[in-house]
N, C-alpha and C positions, 0 to 999 in steps of 0.2 A: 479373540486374540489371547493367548495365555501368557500368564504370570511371564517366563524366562523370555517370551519374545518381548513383549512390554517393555522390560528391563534393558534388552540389548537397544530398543528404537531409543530408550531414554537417552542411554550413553551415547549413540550416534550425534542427538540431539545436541547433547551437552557436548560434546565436538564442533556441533556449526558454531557454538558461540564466540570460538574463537575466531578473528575478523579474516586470517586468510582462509583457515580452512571453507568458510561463508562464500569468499572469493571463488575459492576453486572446483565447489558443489554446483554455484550457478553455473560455471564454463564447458564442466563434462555433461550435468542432467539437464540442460538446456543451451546445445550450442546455436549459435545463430540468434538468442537472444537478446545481444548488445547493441547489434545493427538492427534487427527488426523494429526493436521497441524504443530506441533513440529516435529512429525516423518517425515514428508514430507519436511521438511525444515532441518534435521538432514540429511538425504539422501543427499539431493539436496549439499549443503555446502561438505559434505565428498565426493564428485567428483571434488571437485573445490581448491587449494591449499589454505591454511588457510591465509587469508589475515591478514594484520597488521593496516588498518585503512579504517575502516567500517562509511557509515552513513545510517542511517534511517530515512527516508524521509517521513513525517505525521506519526513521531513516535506517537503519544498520550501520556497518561502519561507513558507507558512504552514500552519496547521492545521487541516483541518475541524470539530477537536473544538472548535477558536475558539466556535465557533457554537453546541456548547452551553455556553457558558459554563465550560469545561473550560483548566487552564492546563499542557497536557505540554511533557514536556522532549521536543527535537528533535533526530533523528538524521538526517543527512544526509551524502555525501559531495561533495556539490557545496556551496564553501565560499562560493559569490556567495547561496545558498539560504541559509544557516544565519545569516552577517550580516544580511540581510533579514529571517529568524525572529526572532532576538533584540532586534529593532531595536524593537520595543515592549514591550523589559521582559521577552520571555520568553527562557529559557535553552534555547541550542542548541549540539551538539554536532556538529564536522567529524568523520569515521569512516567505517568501513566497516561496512555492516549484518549481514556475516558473522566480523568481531570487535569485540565492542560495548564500549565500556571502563566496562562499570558492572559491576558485583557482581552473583551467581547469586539469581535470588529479589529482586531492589532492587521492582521494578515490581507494584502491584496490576492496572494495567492494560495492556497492551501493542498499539496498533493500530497499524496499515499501511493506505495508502489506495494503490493502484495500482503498490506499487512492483514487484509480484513477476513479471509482464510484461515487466519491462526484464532481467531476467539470465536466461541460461539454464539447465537442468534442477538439476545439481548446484550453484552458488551458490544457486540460489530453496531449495534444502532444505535447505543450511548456513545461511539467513538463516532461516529456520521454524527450524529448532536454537536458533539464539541467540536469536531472539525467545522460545521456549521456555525456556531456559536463564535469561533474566533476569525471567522471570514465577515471582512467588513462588505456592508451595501455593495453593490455594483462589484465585489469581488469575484473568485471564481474559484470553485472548487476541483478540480482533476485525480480522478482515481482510476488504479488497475491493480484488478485482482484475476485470479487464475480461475476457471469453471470445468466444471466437468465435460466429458465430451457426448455430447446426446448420445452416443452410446457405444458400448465396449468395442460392439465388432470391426466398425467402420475406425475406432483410433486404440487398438489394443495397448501398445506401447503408454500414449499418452496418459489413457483411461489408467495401467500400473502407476507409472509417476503418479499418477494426482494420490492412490492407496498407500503410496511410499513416501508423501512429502510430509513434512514434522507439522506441518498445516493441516489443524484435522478437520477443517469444515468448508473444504472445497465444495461450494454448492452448484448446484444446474444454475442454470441461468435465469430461469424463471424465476428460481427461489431466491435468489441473492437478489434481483430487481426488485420484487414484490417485498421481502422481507427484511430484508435490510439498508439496501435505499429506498426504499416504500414511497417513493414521490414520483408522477407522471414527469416530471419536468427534466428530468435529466435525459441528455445525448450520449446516447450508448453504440462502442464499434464492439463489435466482435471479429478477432481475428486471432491466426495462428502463430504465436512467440515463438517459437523453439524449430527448427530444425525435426524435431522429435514427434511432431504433432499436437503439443501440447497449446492449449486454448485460451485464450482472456476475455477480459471486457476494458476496456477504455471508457473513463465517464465522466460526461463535461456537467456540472452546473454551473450555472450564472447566479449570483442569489443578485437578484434585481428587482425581487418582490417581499412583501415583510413574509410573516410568517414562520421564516424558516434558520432560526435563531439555535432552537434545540434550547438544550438545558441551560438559564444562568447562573454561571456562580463567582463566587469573590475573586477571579483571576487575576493575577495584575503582572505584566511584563517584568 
């Protein structure tokens, strides 16, 4: 990719930051998105006992847990994002997802919608640590991120999306399982988000066994 294309994705970039334009990127490059993946996230959650303190992790400006009627606290490092989150009432935190300023164990619930695409190999599994790290025993972790599509010919369209999203580390499937959730124990769906063809993963841990704490550090709520 040369220098002046670089430049022009920056500024695109630097465009979504702003919370409607954020808005209105998801609605055209993924229609059908809102409906597919609420039901899939209304399922997922109705298995899992209704937690009391939820966070979401590179909320943006807002939540999809919104939608079930869910109120998490918001982690974001984009702070035009987190203003915007809070801005009706709910609490949101500026941060970094790879050191989260809450206590070990604070969270019954812990979800991430798309954030793990945007950092590469070692940040995505320092931010699975702390998300880990701050999900208490018996909590649950839920994640979805976007994959590539096993291959160009069979999903053309989606296969460009994933080379044009500001997310530079949409991984194959394999690779994002093995290498940055790196743990047999998780419940993984794969299905199709968008209208468009484009492809995720859905992925359930239960932490109901030690081990799997990730990194501690001096957090505190």
């Amino acid at each position: 990719m040369g220098a002046p294309t670089r430049w022009r994705l920056m500024n695109i970039y630097k465009v979504l930051e702003i919370p409607l334009v954020y808005r209105i990127s998801q609605f055209v490059l993924a229609p059908g998105m809102d409906r597919i993946v609420t039901g899939r996230l209304a399922r997922m959650f109705a298995a899992i006992p209704r937690p009391e303190r939820v966070l979401d992790v590179g909320c943006g400006p807002s939540s999809w847990l919104w939608k079930l009627g869910m109120k998490p606290i918001g982690l974001d490092i984009c702070h035009a994002y987190t203003v915007r989150f809070g801005s009706n009432g709910s609490r949101a935190v500026t941060a970094s997802c790879t050191s989260m300023p809450f206590a070990a164990g604070f969270f019954d619930v812990v979800f991430s919608y798309g954030l793990l695409h945007h950092l590469p190999e070692q940040l995505a599994r320092e931010t699975v640590g702390e998300i880990l790290r701050v999900t208490r025993p018996n909590g649950h972790v839920i994640l979805f991120d976007p994959v590539v599509p096993r291959t160009a010919v069979a999903r053309p369209l989606a296969w460009a999306l994933c080379k044009l999203d500001r997310g530079r580390f949409i991984r194959p499937q394999r690779e994002y399982e093995t290498r940055v959730l790196s743990r047999p124990e998780w419940k993984i769906e794969r299905f199709t988000h968008s209208y468009l063809g484009t492809e995720g993963l859905l992925s359930l841990l239960a932490k109901d066994w030690t081990g799997l704490d990730g990194p501690v550090g001096a957090h505190t709520l």
